[in-house]
N, CA, C and O of each residue as an XYZ file, in Angstrom:
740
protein
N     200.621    155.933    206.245
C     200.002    154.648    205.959
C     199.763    154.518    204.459
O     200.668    154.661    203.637
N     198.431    154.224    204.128
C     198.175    154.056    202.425
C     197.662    155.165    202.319
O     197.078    155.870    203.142
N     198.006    155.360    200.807
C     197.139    155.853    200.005
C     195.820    155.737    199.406
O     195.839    155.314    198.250
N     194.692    156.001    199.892
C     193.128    155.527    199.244
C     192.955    156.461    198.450
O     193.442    157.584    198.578
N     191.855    155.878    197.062
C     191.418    156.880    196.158
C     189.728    156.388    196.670
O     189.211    155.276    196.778
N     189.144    157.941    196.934
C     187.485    157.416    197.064
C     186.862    157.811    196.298
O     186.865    159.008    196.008
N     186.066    156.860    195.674
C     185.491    157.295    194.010
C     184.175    157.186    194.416
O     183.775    156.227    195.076
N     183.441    158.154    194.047
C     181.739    158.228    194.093
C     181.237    158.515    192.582
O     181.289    159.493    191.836
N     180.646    156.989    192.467
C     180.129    156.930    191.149
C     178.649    157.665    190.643
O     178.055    157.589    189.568
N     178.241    158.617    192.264
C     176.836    159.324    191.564
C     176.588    160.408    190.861
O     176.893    161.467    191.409
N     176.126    160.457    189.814
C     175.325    161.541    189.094
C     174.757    162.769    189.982
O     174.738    163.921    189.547
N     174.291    162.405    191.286
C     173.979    163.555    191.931
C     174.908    164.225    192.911
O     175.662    163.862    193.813
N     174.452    165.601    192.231
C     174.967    166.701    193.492
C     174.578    166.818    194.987
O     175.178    167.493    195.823
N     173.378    165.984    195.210
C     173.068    166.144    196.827
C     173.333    164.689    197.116
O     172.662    164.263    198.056
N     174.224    163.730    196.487
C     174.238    162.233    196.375
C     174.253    161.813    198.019
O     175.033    162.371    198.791
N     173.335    160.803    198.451
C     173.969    160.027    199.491
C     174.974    159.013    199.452
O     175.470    158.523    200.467
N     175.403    158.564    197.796
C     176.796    157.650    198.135
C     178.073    158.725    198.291
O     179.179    158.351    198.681
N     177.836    159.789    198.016
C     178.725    160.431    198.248
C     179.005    160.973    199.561
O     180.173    161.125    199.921
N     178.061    161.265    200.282
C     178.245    161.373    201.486
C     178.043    160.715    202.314
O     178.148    161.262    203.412
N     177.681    159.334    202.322
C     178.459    157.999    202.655
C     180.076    157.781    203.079
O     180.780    157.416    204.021
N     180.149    158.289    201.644
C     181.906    157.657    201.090
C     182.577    158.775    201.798
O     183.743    158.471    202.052
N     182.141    160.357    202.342
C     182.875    161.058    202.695
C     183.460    161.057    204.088
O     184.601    161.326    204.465
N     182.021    160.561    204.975
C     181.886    160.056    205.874
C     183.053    159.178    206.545
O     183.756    159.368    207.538
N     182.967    158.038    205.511
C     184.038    157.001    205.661
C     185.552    157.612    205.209
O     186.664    157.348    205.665
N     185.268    158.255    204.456
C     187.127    158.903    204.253
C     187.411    159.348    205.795
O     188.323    158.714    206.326
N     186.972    160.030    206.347
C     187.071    161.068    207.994
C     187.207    159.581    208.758
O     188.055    159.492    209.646
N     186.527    158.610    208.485
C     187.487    157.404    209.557
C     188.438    156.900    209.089
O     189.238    156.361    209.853
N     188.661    156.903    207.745
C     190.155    155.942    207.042
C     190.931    157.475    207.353
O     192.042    157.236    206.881
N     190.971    158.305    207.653
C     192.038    159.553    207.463
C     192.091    158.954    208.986
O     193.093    158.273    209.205
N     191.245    159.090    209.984
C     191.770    158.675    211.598
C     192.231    157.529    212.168
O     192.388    157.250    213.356
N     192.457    156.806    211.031
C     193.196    155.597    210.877
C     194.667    155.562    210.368
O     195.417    154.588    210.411
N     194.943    156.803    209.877
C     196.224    157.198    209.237
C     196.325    157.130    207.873
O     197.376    157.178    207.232
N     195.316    157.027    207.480
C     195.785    157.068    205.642
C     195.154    158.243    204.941
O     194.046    158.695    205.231
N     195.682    158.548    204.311
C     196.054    159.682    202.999
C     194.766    159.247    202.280
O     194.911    158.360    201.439
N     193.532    159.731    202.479
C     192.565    159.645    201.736
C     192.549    160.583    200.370
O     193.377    161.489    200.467
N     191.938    160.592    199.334
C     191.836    161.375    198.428
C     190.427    161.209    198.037
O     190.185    160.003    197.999
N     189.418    161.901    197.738
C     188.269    161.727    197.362
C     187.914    162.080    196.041
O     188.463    163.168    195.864
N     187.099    161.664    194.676
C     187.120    161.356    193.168
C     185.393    161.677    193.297
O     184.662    160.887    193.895
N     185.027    162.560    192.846
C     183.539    162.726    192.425
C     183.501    162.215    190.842
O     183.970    162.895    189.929
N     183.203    161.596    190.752
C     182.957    161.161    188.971
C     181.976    162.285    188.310
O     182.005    162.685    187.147
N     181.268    162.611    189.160
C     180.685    163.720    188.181
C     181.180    164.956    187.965
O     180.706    165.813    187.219
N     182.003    165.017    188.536
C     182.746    166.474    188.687
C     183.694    166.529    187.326
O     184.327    167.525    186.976
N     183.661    165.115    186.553
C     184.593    165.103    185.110
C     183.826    165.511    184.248
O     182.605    165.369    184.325
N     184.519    166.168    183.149
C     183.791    166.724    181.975
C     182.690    165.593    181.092
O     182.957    164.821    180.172
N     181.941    165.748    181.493
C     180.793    164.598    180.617
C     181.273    164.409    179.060
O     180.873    163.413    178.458
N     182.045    165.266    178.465
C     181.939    165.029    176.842
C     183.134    163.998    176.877
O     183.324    163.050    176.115
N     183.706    164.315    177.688
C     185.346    163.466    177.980
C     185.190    161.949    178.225
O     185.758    160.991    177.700
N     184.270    162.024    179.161
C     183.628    160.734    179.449
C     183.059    160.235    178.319
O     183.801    159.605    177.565
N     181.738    160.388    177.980
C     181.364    159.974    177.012
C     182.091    159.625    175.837
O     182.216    158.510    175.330
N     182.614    160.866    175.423
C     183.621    160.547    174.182
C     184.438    159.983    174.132
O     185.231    159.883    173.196
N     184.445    159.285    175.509
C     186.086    157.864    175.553
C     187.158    158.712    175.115
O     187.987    158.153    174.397
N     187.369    160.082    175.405
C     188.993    161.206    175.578
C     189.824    160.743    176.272
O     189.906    161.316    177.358
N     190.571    159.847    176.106
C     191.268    159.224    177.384
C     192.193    160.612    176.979
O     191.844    161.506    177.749
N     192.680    160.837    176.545
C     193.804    162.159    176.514
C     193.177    163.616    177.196
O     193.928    164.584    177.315
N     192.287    163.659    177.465
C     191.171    164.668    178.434
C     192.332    164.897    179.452
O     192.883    163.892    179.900
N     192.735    166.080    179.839
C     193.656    166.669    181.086
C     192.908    165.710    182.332
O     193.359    164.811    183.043
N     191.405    166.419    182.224
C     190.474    165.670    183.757
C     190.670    164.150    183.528
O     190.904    163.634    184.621
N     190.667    163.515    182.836
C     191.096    162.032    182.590
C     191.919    161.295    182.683
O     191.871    160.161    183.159
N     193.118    162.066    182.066
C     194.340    161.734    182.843
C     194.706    161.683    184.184
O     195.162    160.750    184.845
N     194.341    163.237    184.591
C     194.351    163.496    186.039
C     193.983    161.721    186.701
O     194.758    160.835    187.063
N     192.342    161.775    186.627
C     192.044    160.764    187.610
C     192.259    159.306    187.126
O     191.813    158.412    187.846
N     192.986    158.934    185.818
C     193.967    157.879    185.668
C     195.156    157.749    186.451
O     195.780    156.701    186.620
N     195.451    158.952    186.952
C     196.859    159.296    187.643
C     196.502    158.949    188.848
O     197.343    158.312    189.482
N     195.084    159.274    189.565
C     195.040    159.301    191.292
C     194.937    157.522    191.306
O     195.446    156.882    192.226
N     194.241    156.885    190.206
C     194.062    155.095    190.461
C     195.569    154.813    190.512
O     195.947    154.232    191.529
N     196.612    155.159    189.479
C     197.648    154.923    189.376
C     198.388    154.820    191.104
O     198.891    153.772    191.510
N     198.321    156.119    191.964
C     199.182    156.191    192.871
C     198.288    155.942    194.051
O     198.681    156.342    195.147
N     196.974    155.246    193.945
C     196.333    154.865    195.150
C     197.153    153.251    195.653
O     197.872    152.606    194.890
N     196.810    152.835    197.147
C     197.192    151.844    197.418
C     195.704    151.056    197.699
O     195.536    149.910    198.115
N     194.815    151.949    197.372
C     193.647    150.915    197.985
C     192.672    152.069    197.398
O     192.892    153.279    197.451
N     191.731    151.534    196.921
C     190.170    151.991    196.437
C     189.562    151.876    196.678
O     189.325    150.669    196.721
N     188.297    152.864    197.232
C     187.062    153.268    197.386
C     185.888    152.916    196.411
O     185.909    153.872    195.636
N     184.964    152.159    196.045
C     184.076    152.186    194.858
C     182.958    152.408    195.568
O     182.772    151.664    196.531
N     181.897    153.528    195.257
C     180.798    153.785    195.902
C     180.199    154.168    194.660
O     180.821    154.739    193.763
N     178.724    153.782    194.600
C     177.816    153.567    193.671
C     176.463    153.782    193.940
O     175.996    153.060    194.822
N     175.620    154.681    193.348
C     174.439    154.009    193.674
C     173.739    152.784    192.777
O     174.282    152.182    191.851
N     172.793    152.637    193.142
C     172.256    151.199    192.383
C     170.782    151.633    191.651
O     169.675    151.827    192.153
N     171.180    151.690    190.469
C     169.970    151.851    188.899
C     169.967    150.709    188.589
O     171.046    150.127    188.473
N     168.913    150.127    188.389
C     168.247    148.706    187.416
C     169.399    147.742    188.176
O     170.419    147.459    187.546
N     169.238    147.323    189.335
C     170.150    146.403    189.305
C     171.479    146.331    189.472
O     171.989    145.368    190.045
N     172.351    147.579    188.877
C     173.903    147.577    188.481
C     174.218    148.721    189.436
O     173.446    149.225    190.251
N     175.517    149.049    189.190
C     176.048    150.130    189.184
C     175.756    151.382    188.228
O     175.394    151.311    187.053
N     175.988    152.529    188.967
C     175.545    153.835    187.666
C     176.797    153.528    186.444
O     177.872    152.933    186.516
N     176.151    154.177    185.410
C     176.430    154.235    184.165
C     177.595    155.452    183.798
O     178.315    155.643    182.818
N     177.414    156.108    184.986
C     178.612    157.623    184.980
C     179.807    156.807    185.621
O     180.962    157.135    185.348
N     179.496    155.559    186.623
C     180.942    154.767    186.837
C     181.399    154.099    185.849
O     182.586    153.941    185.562
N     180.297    153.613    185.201
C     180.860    152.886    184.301
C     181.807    153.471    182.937
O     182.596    152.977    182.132
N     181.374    154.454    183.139
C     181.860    155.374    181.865
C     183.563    155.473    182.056
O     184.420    155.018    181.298
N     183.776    156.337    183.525
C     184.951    155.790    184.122
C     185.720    154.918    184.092
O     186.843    154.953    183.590
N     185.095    153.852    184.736
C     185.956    152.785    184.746
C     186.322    152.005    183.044
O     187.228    151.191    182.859
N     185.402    152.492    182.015
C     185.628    151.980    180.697
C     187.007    152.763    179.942
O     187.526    152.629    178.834
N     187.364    153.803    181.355
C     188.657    154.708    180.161
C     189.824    154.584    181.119
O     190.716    155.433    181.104
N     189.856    153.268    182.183
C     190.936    153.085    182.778
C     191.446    152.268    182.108
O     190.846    151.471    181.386
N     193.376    152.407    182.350
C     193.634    151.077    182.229
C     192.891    149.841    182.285
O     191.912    149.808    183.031
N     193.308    148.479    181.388
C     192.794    147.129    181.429
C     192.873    146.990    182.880
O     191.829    146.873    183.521
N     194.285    146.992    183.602
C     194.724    146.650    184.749
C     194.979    147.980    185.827
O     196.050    148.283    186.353
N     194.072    148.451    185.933
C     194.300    150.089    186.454
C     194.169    149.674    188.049
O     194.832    150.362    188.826
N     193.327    148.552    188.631
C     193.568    148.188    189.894
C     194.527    146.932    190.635
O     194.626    146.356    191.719
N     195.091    146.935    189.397
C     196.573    146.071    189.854
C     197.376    146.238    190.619
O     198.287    147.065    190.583
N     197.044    145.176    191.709
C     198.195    145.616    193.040
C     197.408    146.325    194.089
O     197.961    146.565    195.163
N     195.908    146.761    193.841
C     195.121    147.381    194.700
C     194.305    146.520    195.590
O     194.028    145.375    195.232
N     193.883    147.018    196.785
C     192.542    146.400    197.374
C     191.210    147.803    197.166
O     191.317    149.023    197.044
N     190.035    146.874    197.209
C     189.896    147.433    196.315
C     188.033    147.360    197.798
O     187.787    146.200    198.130
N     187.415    148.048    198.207
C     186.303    148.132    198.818
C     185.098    148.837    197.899
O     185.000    150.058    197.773
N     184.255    147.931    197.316
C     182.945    148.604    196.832
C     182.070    148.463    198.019
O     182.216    147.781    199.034
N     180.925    149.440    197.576
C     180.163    150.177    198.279
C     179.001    150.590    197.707
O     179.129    151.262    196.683
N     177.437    150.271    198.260
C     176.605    150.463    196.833
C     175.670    151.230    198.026
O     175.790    151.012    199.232
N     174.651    152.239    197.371
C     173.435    152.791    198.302
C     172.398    152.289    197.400
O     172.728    151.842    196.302
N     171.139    152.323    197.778
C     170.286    152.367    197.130
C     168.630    151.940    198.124
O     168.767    151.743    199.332
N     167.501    151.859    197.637
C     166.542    152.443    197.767
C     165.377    151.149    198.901
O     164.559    151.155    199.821
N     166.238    150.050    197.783
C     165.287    149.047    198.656
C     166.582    147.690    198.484
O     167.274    147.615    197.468
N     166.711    146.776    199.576
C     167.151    145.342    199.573
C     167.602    144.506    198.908
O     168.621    143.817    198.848
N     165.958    144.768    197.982
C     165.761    143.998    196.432
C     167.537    144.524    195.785
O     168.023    143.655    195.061
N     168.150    145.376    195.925
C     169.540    145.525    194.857
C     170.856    145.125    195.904
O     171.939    145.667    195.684
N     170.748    144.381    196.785
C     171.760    144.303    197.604
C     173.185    143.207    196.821
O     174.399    143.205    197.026
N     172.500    142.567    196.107
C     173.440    141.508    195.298
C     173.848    142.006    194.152
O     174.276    141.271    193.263
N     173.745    143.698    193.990
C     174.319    144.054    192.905
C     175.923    144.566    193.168
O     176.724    144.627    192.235
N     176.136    144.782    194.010
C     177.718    144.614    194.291
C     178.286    143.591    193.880
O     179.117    143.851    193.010
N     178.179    142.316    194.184
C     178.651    141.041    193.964
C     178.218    140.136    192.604
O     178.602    139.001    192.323
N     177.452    140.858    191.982
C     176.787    140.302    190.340
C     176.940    141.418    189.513
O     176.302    141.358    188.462
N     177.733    142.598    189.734
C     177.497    143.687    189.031
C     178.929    144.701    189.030
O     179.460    145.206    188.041
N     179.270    144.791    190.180
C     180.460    145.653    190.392
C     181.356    144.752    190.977
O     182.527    145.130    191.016
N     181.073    143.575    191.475
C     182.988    142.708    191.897
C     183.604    142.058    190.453
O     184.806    142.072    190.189
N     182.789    141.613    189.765
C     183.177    141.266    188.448
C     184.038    142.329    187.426
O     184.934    142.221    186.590
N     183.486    143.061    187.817
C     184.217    144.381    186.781
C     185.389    144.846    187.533
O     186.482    144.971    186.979
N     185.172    145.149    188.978
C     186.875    145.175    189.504
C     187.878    144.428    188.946
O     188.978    144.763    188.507
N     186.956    142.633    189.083
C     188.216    141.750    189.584
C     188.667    141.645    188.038
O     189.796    141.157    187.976
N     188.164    141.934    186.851
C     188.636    141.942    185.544
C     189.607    143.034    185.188
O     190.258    143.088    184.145
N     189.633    144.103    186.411
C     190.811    145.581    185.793
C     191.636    144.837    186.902
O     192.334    145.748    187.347
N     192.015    143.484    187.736
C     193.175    143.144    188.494
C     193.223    143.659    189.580
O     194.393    143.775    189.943
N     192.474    144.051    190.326
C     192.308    143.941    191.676
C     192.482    142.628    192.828
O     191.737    141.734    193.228
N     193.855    143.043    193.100
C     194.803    142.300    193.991
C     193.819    141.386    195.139
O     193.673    140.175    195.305
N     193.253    142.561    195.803
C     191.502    142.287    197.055
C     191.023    142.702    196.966
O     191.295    143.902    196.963
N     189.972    142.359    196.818
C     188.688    142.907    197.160
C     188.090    142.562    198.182
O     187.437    141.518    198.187
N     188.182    143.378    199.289
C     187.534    143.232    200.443
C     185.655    143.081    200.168
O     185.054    143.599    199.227
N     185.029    142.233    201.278
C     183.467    142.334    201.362
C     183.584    143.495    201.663
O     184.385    144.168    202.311
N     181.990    143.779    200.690
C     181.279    144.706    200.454
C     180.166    145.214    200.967
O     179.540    144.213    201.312
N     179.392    146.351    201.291
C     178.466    146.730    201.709
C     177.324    147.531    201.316
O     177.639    148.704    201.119
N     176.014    147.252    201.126
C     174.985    147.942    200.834
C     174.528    148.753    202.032
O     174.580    148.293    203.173
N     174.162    149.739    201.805
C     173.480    151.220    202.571
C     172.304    151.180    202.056
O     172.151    151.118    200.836
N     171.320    151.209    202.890
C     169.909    151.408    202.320
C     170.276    153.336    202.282
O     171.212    153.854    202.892
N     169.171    154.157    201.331
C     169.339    155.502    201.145
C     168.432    156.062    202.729
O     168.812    157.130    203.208
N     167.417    155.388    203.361
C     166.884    155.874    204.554
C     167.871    155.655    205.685
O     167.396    155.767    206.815
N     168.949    155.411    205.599
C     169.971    154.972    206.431
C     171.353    156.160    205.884
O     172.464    156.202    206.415
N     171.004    156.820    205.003
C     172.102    158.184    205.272
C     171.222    159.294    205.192
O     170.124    159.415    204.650
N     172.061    160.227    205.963
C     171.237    161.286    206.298
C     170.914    162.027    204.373
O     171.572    161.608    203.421
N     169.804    163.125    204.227
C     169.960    163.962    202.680
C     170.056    164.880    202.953
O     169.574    165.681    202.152
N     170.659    165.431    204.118
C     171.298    166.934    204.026
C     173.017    166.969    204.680
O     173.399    166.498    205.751
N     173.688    167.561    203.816
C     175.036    167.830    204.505
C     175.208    168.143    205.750
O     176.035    167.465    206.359
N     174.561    169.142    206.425
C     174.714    169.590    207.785
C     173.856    168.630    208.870
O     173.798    168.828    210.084
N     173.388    167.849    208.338
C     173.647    166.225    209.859
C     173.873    166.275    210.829
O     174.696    167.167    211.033
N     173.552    165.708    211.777
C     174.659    165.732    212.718
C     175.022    164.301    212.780
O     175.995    163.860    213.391
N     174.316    163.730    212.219
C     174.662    162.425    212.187
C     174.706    161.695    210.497
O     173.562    161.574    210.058
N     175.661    161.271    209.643
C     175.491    161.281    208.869
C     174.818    159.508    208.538
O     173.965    158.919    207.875
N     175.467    159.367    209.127
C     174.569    157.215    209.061
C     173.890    156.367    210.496
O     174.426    156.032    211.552
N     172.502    156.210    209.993
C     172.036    156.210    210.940
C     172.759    154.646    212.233
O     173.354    153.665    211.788
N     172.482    154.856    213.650
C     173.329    153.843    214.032
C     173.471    152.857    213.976
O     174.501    152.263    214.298
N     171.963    152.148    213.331
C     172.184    150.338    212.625
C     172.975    150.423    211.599
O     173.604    149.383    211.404
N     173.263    151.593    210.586
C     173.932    150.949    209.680
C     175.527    151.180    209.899
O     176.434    150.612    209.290
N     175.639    152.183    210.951
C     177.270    152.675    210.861
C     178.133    151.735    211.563
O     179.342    151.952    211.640
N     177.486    150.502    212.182
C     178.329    150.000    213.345
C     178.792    148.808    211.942
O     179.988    148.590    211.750
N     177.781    148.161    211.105
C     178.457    147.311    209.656
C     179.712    147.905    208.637
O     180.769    147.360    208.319
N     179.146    149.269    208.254
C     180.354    150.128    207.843
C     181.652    150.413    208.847
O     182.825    150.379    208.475
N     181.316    150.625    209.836
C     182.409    150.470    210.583
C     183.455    148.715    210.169
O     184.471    148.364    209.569
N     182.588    148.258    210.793
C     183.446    147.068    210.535
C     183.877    146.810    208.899
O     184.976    146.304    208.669
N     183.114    147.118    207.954
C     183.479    146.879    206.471
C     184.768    148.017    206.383
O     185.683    147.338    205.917
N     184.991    148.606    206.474
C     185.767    149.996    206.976
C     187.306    149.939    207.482
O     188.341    150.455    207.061
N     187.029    149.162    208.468
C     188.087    149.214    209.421
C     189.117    147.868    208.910
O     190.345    147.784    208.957
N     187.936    146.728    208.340
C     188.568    145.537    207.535
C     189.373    145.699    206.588
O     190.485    145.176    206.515
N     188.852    146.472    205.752
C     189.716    147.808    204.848
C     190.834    148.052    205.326
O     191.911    147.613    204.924
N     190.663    148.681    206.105
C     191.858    149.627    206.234
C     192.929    148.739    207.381
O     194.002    149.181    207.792
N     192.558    147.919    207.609
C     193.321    146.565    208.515
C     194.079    145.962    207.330
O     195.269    145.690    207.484
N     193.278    145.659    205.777
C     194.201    144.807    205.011
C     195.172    145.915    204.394
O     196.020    145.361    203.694
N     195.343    147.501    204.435
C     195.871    148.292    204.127
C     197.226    148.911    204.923
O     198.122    149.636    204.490
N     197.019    148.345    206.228
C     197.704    148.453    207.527
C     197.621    149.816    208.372
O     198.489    150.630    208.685
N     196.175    149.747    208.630
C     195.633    151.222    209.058
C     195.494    150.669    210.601
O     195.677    149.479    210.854
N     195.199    151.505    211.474
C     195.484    151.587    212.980
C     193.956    150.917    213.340
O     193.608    151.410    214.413
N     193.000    150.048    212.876
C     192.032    149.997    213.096
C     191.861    150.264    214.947
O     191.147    151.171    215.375
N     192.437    149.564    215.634
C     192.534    149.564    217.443
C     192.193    150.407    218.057
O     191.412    150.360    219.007
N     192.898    151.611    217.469
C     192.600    153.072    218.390
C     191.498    153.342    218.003
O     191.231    154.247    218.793
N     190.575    153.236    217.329
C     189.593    153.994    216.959
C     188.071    153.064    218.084
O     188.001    151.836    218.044
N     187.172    153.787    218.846
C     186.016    153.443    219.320
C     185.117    153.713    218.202
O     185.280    154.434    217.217
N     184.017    152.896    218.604
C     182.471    152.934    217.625
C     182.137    154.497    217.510
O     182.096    155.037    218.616
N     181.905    155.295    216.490
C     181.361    156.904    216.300
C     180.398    157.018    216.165
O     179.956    158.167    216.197
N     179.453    155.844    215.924
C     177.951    156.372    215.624
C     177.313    156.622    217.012
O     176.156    157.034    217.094
C-alpha cells in the first residue's frame, strides 16, 4: 500500500504524542501500509538548531519526507501552537517537502482550551510546504492516553473510536484496507 512517515514532534522521552502516534502506526501497518516512525527528538539538537541542513541525521529524515506517500504530524500543544522542536524540523525541510503528500496532523495536549491549534497553528504551515491533503485533524486530550508504555490499553475508549475514524479516513484517502479492520478499543 503507502508509504507513511510518523513524525512525533515531542521533546519528551515518556511523550504521550508519541505513543499516541505509535499506537496509530500498529493500525495503519494492519491496514497494509509501510509505516515508518520519526521521533524528532531523537535528531541531534545542534543540527537542528543550527539550521545543518547538511547534518547526515537531517538529511536522513529529509529523505524519509521525500519517499513517504502520506504523513503523520503529531504534536503536543505549548502556548497555543505546535512544539518548537517541530518547528525546528519542519524549518530545514524543503519549501515543498510535502508535495504530493496527504498529510494527517495530530495534536495532544492538556486541556480543550488548545483544540483549534491544529487548524490556526499547524494546517497553515503544512499547507504552505504543499501538502496535496490534508485530511481533518484530531486533538487527544493527555488524560485520554495512557503515561506508561506497558498499558494495556493505550487510548482510552471515548477517544479511540474518533482516532479510529480520523485514522482509517487517512488511510482510505491513501488506499488502505480500512473494511477489514473492527473497532480495537
Amino acid at each position: 500500500m503507502a508509504a507513511i512517515l510518523s513524525v512525533s514532534g515531542s521533546p519528551s522521552p515518556t511523550s504521550r504524542t508519541s505513543r499516541l502516534l505509535r499506537h496509530l502506526d500498529d493500525r495503519l501497518r494492519l491496514q497494509g501500509h509501510d509505516v515508518t516512525p520519526l521521533d524528532v527528538r531523537t535528531l541531534p539538537a545542534q543540527a537542528l538548531l543550527g539550521a545543518d541542513f547538511r547534518h547526515p541525521a537531517i538529511v536522513a529524515a529529509t529523505d524519509l519526507f521525500t519517499q513517504a506517500d502520506g504523513v503523520v504530524i503529531g504534536t503536543p500543544v505549548y502556548k497555543a501552537a505546535y512544539s518548537g522542536l517541530l518547528k525546528s524540523l519542519l524549518d530545514l525541510l524543503p519549501q515543498y517537502a510535502l508535495s504530493g503528500k496527504t498529510v494527517l496532523p495530530l495534536a495532544t495536549g492538556g486541556s480543550t482550551a488548545h483544540v483549534l491549534a491544529i487548524d490556526y497553528a499547524l494546517r497553515p504551515v503544512l499547507s504552505s510546504m504543499g501538502a496535496s491533503h490534508i485530511v481533518p485533524g484530531w486533538f487527544t486530550l493527555d488524560k485520554d492516553v495512557a503515561d506508561d508504555d506497558h498499558a494495556t490499553q493505550i487510548v482510552t475508549p471515548a477517544a479511540a473510536e474518533a482516532l479510529e475514524q480520523v485514522t482509517d479516513h487517512f488511510s482510505a484517502t491513501l488506499g488502505g484496507r480500512t473494511g477489514a479492520l473492527r473497532r480495537t478499543a
